[in-house]
C-alpha positions as CSV (number, residue, x, y, z in Angstrom):
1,X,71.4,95.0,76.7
2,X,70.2,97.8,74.9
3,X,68.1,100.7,77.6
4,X,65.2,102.8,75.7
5,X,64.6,106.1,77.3
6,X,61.9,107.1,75.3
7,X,59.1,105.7,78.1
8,X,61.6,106.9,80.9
9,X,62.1,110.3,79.9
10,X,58.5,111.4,80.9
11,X,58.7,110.1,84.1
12,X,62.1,111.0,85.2
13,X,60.8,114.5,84.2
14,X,57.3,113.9,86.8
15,X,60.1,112.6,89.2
16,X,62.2,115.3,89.5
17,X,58.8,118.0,89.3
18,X,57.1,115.9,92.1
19,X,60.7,116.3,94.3
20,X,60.7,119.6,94.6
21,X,60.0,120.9,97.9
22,X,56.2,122.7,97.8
23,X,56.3,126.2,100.0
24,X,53.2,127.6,101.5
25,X,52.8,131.5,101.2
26,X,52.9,133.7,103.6
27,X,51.5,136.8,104.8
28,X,53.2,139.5,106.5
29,X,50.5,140.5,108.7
30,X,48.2,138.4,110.5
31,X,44.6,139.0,110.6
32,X,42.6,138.1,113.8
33,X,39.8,135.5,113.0
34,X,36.3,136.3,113.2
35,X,32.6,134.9,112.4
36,X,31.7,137.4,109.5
37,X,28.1,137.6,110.5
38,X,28.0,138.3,114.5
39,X,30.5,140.9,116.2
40,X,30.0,141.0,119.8
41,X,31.1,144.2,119.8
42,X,28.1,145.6,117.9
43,X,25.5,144.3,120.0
44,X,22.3,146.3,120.3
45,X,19.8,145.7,122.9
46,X,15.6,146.3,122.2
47,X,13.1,146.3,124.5
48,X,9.1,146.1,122.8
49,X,5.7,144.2,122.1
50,X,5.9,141.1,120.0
51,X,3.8,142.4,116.7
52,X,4.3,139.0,114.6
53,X,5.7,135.9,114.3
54,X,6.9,133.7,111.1
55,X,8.0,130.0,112.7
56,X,9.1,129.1,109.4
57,X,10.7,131.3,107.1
58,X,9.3,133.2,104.2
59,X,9.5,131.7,100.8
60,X,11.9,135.3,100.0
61,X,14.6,134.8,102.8
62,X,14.9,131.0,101.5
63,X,16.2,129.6,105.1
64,X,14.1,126.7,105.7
65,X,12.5,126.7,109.5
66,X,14.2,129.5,110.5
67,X,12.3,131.5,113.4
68,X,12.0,135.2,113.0
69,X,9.9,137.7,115.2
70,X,8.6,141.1,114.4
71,X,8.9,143.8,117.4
72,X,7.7,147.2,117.9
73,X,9.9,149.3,119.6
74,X,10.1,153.0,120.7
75,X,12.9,153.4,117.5
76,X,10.3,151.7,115.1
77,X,9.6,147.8,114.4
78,X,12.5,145.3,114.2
79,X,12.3,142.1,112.4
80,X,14.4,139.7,114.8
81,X,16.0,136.1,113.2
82,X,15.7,133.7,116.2
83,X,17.5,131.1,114.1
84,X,16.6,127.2,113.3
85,X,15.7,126.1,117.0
86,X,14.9,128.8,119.5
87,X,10.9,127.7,118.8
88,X,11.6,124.0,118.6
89,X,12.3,121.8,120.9
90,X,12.3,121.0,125.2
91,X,12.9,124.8,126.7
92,X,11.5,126.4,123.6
93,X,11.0,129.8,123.5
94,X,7.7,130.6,123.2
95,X,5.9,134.4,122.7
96,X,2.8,136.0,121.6
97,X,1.7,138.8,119.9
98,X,1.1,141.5,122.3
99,X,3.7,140.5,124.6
100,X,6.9,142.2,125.7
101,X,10.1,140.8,125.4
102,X,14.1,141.9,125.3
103,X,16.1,140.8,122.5
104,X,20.2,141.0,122.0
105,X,21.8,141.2,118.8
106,X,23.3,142.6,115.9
107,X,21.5,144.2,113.6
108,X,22.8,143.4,109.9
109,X,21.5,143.8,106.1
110,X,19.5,140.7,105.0
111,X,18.0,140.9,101.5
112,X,17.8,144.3,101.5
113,X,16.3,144.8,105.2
114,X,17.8,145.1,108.4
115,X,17.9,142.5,110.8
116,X,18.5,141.5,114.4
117,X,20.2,138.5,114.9
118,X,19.6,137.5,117.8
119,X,21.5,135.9,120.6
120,X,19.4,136.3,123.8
121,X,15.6,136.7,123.9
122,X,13.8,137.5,127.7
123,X,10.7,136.4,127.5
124,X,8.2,134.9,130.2
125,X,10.7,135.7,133.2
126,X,13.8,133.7,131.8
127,X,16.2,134.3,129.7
128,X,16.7,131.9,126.0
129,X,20.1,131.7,124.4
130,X,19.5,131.5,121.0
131,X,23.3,131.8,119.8
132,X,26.8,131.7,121.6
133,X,29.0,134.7,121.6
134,X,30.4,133.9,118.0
135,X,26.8,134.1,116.2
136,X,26.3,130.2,115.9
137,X,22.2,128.8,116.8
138,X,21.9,126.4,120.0
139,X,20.0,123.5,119.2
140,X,17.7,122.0,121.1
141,X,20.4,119.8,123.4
142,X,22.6,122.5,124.1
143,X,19.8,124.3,125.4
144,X,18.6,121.4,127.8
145,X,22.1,121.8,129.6
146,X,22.0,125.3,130.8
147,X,22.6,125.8,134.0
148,X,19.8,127.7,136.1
149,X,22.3,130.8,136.6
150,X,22.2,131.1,132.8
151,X,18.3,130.4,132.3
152,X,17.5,133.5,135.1
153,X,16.6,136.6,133.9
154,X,15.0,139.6,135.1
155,X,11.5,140.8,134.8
156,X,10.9,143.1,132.0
């Protein structure tokens, strides 16, 4: 019986390639973990009279049915992203031009402009969570579970 290596060859070769044991690299420092677009840590707080309102986005920021609110403040007008859902929904948030309200956020570089994105609104005597500490938008559902201590607010 005569063998033929010339077919074997190949895949002895894949074989022994595939065998070898596959290392991960590593780093030698570790770098704490956080969301890229919210940072507790830099939250800024804005008291002032609802000037405008977009319910779904402009055609520039291309972010379809997002919510964004335009405020006038004492330190000039912020343009404030409430996000998919604070607008929509059972326990919706809902303003008016000429009204005051509180918002909480960061304030980062969108297009070109600066805006607050926001993670608490007080309006009408309550308080709306619009994201979680980590930058990510409620929806609807998550919103219907608050608990009263977390809906109260203050009057502005």
């Amino acid at each position: 019986m005569k063998w033929r290596f010339g077919a074997l060859g190949p895949l002895a070769l894949a074989l022994c390639i595939f065998a070898l044991p596959l290392r991960a690299q590593t780093s030698d420092t570790t770098k704490p973990v956080a969301h890229l677009r919210y940072d507790i840590t830099q939250e800024m707080t804005f008291t002032g009279t609802v000037s405008g309102l977009v319910k779904a986005s402009a055609r520039e920021t291309k972010k379809p049915g997002e919510s964004h609110v335009m405020v006038r403040t004492t330190s000039g007008n912020v343009e404030a992203d409430l996000g998919k859902y604070a607008m929509k929904g059972e326990g919706a948030l809902t303003v008016t031009p000429g009204q005051l309200i509180q918002l909480t956020g960061v304030m980062k570089m969108e297009r070109g402009r600066q805006v607050l994105i926001t993670r608490l609104v007080q309006a009408n005597g309550k308080v709306y969570r619009v994201r979680n500490e980590h930058g990510f938008v409620y929806r609807p559902a998550a919103r219907k579970n608050q608990t009263k201590s977390e809906t109260k607010g203050g009057q502005l």
